[in-house]
C-alpha positions as CSV (number, residue, x, y, z in Angstrom):
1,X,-16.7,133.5,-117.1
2,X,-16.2,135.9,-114.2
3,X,-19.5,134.4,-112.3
4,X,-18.0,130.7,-113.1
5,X,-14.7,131.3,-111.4
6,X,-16.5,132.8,-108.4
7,X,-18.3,130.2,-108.2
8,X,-14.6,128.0,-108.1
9,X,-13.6,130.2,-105.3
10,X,-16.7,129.9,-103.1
11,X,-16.5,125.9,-103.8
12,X,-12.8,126.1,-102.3
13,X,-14.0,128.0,-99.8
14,X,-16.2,125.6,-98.6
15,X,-14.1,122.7,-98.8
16,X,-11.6,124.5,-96.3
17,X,-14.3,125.2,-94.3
18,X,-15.1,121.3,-94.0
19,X,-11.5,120.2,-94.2
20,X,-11.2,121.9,-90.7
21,X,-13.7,119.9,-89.2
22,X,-12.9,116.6,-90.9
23,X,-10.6,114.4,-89.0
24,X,-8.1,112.3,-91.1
25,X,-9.2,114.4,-94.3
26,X,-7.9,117.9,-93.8
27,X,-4.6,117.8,-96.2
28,X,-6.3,116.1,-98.6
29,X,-9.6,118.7,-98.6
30,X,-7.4,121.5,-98.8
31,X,-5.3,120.4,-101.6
32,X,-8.6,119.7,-103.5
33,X,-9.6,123.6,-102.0
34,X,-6.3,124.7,-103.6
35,X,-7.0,123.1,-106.8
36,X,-10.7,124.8,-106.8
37,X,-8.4,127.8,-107.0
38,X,-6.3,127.1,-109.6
39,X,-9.1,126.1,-111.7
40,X,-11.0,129.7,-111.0
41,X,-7.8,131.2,-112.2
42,X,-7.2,129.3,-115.1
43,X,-11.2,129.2,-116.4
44,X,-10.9,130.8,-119.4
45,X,-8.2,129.0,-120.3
46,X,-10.5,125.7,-119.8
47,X,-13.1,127.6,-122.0
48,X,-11.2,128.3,-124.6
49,X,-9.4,124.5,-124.6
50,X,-13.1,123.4,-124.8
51,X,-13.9,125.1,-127.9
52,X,-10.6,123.4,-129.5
53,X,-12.2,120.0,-128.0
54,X,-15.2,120.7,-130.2
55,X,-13.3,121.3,-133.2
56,X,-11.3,118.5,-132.5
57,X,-14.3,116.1,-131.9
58,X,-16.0,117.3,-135.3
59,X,-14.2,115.2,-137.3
60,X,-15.1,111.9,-136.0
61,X,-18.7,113.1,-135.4
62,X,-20.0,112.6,-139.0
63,X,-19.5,109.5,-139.6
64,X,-20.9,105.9,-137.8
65,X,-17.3,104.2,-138.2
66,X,-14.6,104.7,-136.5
67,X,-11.9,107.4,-137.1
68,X,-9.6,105.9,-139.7
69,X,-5.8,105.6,-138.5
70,X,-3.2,107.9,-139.5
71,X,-0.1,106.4,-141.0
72,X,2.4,109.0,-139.9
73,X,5.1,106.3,-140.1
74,X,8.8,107.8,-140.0
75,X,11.9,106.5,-141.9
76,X,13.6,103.9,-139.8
77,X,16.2,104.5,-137.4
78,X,19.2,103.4,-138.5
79,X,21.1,104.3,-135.3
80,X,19.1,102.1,-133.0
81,X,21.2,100.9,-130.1
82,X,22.2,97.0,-131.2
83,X,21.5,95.4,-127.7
84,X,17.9,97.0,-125.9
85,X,16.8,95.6,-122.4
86,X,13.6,95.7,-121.8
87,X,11.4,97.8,-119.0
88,X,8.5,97.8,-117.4
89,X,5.9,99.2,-119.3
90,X,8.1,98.3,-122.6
91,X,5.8,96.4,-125.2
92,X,7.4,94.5,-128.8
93,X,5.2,96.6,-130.8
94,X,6.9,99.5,-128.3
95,X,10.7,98.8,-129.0
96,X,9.3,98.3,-132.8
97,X,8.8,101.8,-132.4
98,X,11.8,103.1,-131.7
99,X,13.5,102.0,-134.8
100,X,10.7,101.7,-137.5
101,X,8.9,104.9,-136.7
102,X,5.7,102.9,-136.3
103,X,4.4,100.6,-133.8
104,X,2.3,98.8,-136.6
105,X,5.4,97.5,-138.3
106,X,6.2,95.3,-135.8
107,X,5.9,92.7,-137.6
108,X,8.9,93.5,-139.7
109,X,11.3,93.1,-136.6
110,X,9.5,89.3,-135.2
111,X,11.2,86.7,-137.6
112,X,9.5,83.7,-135.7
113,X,12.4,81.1,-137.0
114,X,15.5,83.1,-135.7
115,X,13.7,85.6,-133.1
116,X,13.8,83.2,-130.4
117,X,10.7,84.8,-128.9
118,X,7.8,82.2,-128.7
119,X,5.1,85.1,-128.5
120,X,5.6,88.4,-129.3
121,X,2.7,89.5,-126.8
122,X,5.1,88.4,-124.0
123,X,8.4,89.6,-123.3
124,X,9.8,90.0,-120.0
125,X,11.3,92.8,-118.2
126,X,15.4,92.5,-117.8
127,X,15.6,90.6,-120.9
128,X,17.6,91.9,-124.1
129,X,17.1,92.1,-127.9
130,X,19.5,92.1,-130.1
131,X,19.1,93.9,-133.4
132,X,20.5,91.9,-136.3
133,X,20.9,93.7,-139.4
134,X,21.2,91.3,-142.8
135,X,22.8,92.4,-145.7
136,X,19.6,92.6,-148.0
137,X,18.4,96.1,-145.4
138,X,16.3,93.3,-143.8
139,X,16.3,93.6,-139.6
140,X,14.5,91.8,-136.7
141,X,14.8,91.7,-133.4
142,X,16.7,88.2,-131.3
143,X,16.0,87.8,-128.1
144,X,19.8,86.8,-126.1
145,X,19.1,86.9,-122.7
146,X,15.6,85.8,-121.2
147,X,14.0,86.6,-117.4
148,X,12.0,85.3,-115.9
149,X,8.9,86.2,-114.0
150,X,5.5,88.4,-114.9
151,X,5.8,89.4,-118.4
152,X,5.6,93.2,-119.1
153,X,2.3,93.8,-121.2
154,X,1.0,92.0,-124.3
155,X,1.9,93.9,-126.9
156,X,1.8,92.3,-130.0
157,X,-0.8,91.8,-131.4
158,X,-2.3,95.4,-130.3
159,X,-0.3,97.3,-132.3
160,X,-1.8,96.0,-135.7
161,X,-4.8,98.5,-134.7
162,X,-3.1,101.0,-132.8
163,X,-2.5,104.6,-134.0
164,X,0.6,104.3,-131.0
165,X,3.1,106.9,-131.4
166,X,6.8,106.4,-131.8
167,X,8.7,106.4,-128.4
168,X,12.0,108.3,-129.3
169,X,8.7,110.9,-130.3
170,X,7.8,110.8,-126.5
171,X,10.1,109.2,-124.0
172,X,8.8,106.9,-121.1
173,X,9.1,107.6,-117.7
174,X,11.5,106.5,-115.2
175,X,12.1,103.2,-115.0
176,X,11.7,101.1,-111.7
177,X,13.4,101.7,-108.2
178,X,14.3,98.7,-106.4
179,X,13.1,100.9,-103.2
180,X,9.4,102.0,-102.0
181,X,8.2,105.1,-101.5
182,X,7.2,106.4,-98.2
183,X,3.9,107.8,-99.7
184,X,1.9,106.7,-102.8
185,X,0.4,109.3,-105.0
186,X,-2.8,108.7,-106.3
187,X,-4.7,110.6,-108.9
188,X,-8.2,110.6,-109.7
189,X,-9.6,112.1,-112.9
190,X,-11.8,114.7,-111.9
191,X,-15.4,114.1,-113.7
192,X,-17.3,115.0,-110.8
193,X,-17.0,117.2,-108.2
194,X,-13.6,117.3,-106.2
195,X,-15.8,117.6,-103.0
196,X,-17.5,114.1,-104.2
197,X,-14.1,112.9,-105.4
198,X,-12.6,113.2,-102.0
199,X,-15.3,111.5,-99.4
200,X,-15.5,108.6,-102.5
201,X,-11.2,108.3,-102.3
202,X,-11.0,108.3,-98.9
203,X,-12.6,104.8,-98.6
204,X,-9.5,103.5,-101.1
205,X,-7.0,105.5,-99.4
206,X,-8.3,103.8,-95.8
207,X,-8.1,100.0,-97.0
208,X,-4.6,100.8,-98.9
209,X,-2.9,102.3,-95.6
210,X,-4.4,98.9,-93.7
211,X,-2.8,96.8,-96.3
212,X,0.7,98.5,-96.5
213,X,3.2,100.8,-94.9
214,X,2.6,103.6,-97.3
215,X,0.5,106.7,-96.7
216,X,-2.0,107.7,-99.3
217,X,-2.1,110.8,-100.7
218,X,-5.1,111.0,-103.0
219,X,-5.2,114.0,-105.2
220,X,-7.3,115.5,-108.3
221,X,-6.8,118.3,-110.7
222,X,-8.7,121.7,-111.6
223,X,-9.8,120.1,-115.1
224,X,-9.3,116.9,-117.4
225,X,-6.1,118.8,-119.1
226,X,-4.5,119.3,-116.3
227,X,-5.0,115.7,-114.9
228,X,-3.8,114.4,-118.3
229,X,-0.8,116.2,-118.1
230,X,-0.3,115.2,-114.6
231,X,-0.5,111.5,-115.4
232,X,2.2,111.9,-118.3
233,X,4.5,113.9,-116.8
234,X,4.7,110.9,-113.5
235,X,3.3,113.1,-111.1
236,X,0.9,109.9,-109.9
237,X,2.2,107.0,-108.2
238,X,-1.0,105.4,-109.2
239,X,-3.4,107.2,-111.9
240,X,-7.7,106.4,-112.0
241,X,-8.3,107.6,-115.5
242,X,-10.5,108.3,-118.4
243,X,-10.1,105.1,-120.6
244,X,-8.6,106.7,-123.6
245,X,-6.3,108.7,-121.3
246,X,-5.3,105.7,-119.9
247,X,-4.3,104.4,-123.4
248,X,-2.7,107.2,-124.5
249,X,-0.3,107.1,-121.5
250,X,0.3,103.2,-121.8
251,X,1.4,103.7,-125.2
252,X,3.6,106.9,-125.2
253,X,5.0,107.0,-121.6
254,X,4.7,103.4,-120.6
255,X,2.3,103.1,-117.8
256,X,1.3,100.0,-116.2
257,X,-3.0,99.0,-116.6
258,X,-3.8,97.7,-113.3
259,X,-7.3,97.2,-113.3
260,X,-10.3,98.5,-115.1
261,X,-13.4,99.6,-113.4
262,X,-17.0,97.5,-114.3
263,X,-19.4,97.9,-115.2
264,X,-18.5,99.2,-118.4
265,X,-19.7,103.1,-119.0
266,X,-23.1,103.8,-120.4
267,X,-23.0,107.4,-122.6
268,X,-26.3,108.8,-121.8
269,X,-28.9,111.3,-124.1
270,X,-30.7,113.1,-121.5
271,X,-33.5,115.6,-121.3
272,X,-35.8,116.9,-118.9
273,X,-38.4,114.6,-117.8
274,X,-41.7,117.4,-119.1
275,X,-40.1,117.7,-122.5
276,X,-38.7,114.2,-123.6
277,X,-37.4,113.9,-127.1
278,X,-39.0,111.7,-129.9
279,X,-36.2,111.6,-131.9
280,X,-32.6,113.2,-132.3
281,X,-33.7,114.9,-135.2
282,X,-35.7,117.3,-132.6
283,X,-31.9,118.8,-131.8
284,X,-31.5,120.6,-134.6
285,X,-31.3,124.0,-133.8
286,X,-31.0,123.4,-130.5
287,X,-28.1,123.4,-127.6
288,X,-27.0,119.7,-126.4
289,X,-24.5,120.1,-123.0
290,X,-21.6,118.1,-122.2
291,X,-21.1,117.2,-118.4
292,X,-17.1,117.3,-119.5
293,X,-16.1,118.1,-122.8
294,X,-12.7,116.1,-122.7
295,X,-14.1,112.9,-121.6
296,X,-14.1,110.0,-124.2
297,X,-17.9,110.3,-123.5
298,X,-18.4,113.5,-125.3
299,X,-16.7,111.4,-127.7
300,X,-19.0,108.9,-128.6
301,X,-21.5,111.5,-128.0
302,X,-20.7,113.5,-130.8
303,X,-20.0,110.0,-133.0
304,X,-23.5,109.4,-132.0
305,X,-25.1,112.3,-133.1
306,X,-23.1,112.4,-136.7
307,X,-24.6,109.5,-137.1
308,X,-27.7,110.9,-136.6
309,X,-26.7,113.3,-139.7
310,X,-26.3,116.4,-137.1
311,X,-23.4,118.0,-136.8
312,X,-21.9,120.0,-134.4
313,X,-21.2,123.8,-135.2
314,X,-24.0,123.5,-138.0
315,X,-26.8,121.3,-136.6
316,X,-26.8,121.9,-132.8
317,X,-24.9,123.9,-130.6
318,X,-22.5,122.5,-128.2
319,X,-21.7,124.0,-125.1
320,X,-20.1,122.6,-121.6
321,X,-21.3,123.9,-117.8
322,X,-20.0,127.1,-116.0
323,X,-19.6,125.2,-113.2
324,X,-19.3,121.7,-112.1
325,X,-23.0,120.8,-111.8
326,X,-24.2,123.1,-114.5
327,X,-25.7,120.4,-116.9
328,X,-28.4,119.7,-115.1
329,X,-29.6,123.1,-114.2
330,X,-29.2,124.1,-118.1
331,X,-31.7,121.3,-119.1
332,X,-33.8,122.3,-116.3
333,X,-33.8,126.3,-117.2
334,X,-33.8,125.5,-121.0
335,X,-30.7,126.7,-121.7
336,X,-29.8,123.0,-123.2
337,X,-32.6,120.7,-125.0
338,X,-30.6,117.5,-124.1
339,X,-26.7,116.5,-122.5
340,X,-24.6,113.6,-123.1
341,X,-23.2,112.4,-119.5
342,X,-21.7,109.1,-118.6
343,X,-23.8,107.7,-115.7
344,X,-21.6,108.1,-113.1
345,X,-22.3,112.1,-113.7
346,X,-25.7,111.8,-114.0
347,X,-25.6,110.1,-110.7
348,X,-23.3,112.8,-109.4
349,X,-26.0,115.2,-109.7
350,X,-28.2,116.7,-106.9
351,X,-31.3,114.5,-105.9
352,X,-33.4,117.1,-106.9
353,X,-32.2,117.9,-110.1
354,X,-31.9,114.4,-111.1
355,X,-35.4,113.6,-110.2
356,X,-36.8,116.2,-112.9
357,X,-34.4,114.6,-115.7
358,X,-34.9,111.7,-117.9
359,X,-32.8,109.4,-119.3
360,X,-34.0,109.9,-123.2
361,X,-31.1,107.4,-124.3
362,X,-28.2,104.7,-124.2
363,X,-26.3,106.0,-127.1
364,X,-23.2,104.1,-126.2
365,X,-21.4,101.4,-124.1
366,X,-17.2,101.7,-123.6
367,X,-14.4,100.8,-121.3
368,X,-14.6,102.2,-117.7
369,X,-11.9,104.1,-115.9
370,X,-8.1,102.1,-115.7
371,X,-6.2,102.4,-112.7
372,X,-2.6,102.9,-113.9
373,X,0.6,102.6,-112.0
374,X,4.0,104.6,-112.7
375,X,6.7,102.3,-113.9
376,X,9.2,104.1,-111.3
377,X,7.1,101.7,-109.0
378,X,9.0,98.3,-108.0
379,X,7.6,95.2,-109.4
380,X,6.8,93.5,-106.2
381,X,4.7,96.8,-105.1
382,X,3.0,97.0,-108.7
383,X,1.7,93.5,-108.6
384,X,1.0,93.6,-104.6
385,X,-1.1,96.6,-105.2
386,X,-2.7,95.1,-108.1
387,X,-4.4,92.2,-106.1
388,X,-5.2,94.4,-103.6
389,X,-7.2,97.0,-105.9
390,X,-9.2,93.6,-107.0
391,X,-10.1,92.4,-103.7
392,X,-11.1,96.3,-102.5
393,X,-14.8,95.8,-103.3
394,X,-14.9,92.6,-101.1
395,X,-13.7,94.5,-98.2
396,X,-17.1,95.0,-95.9
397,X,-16.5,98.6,-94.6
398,X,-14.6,100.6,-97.0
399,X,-14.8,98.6,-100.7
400,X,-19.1,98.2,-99.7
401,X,-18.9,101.8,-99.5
402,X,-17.4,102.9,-102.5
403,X,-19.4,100.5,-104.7
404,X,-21.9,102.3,-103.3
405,X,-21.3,105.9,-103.3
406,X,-19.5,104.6,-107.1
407,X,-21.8,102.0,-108.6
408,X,-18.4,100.2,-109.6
409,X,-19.3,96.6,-109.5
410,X,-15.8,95.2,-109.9
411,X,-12.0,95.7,-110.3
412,X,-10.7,93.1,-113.1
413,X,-7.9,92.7,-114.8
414,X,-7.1,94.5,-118.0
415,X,-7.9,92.6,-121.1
416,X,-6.1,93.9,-124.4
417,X,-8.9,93.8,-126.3
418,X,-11.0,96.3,-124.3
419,X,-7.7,98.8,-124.6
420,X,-7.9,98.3,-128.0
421,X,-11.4,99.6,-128.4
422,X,-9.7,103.2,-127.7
423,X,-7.3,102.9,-130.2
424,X,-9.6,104.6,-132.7
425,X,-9.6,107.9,-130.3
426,X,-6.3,107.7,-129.6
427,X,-4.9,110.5,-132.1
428,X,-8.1,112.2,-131.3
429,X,-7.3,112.3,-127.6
430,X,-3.6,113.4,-128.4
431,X,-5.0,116.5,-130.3
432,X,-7.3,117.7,-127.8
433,X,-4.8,117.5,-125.2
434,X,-2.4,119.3,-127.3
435,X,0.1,116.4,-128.7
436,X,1.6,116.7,-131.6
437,X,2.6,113.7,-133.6
């Protein structure tokens, strides 16, 4: 642990070397140096989170379907407020929530004769429900005063899958300010190096300070944990996250899904390239590495290999690097047979590592990182930055260059259904990150 957090502080060390050299980029290289820091202080804290990951992940590695949903439904709320406006971020299943206890019962609240709302997956922000109460216990929700303009999320629908928590259970974030910040915040989940994070950022933050009269402050964290908490306490103006992050923090603080990232994220089985695997089955016994234990592709990693019939803890051990490009030096030493990585980490590694490595297997395809926005954000400034964040690529000096340093192909609007892919690892997520439902 000792020689890991060393090799934290000699990281930070050299990013405040650079960062007085680099024009334009100092603040931000020295907040990532200070965050290098923090994380070599707080490592055994990491390591210890990890192993609680793994023990969380266990449970949904043994079987090829998806963790089933827990019904932790609550009694209703019979002191619900009888008039509720709706907020950015606010979702039917959402205010459902706040009176049954559980987002899946919306359907108890929409009566489509006397609700007055034409489509539950559209409701508007500044409009108000009424709750009506009948005298059989019966209630639903009647929409009295419509707005117009962009509709808030779709929200309907999604909840029939979702394992959402209630929102009295964990209250959204400020609502919006008619006013715009001087600066925007943005924070990027660190799953590669803060170093690489930084030179790839500072392309966005160029083309958003042509575009508007904000600064750009972009920022990262020591470790996923830390990032999550970031992103749910509103410490980000604008959040790039881990996809079932990014679900989580739609559904229990309210944030807004931009855009997601494409190509979608390829989970990857790989092994040095002078001793492939011909099956899984060769990992018993062995260590597999995970590039970041948190991410939802150590997830499907571990699905994966239940499927397989291995298990983690009994089958194969599972162990995460010492430092942030440790993965690939563990395959190469023998320390690990075989690591799951998305492909954005694998690319992350050094040339020479990489070239020595094999890609043994495409064990799984999901979502790619959602850009979030804070709902404290103005509407006008959520929907200007949204366009802009889809017509970054195009952009022939900075968007070319972080498609290429990225491999991010697009920036597209959100599409429910691909959030609800992550519903299934939603509980999962909240446990690992320490929420309790």
């Amino acid at each position: 642990m000792q020689a890991a957090a060393q090799d934290q502080r000699s990281g930070a060390a050299q990013m405040r070397k650079e960062a007085s050299s680099a024009r334009g980029k100092s603040t931000d290289y020295l907040q990532a140096a200070k965050d290098y820091e923090e994380a070599a202080q707080h490592f055994e804290n990491a390591a210890a989170l990890y192993q609680q990951q793994v023990a969380a992940c266990t449970s949904g590695a043994t079987s090829s379907k998806p963790p089933p949903i827990e019904h932790t439904a609550r009694e209703s709320n019979t002191t619900a407020p009888s008039i509720i406006e709706v907020r950015w971020g606010d979702t039917f299943s959402g205010i459902a929530a706040t009176i049954t206890g559980d987002a899946r019962k919306w359907r108890e609240l929409y009566d489509p004769q006397n609700s007055h709302l034409e489509n539950p997956d559209l409701i508007y922000a500044g409009s108000h429900f009424e709750l009506v109460r009948q005298a059989t216990g019966a209630q639903y929700l009647r929409l009295v005063e419509a707005q117009g303009g962009t509709p808030v999320a779709t929200a309907g629908a999604a909840a029939e899958r979702a394992s959402a928590a209630p929102a009295a259970a964990a209250p959204a974030l400020a609502q919006a300010s008619r006013d715009e910040p001087d600066t925007l915040v943005v924070g990027v989940l660190p799953n590669i190096s803060a170093e690489k994070l930084m030179a790839q950022y500072e392309h966005m933050k160029h083309y958003l300070e042509t575009l508007n009269k904000q600064k750009i402050s972009i920022s990262t964290s020591p470790n996923f944990k830390a990032f999550f908490e970031s992103t749910m306490n509103g410490d980000y103006d604008l959040a790039v996250s881990a996809p079932h992050f990014a679900r989580v923090a739609q559904l229990d603080r309210g944030l807004i899904p931009l855009v997601i990232y494409e190509p979608r994220i390829n989970a990857l089985l790989i092994t040095p390239a002078d001793r492939p695997l011909a099956s899984a089955a060769e990992l018993r016994g062995k260590v597999v590495a995970f590039a970041n234990p948190q991410s939802l592709v150590a997830m499907y990693g571990l699905a994966w290999l239940g499927q397989q019939g291995l298990q983690p803890g009994k089958d194969f051990e599972v162990r995460g690097p010492r430092t942030d490009l440790g993965v690939g030096r563990m395959l190469l030493t023998g320390e690990a047979a075989a690591a799951v990585m998305s492909n954005g980490e694998f690319r992350a590694l050094p040339p020479e590592e990489s070239a020595r490595l094999k890609i043994s297997d495409t064990i799984a395809r999901m979502p790619n990182f959602v850009v979030l926005a804070n709902p404290r954000l103005n509407r006008g400034l959520v929907e200007r930055l949204k366009t802009q964040l889809k017509g970054f690529l195009a952009n022939q000096d900075d968007g070319a260059a972080f498609a290429s340093a990225t491999g991010i192909t697009a920036m597209s609007d959100v599409d429910e259904a691909q959030l609800r892919e992550l519903d299934s690892y939603v509980e999962q997520t909240r446990r690992a990150m320490g929420i309790t439902k």
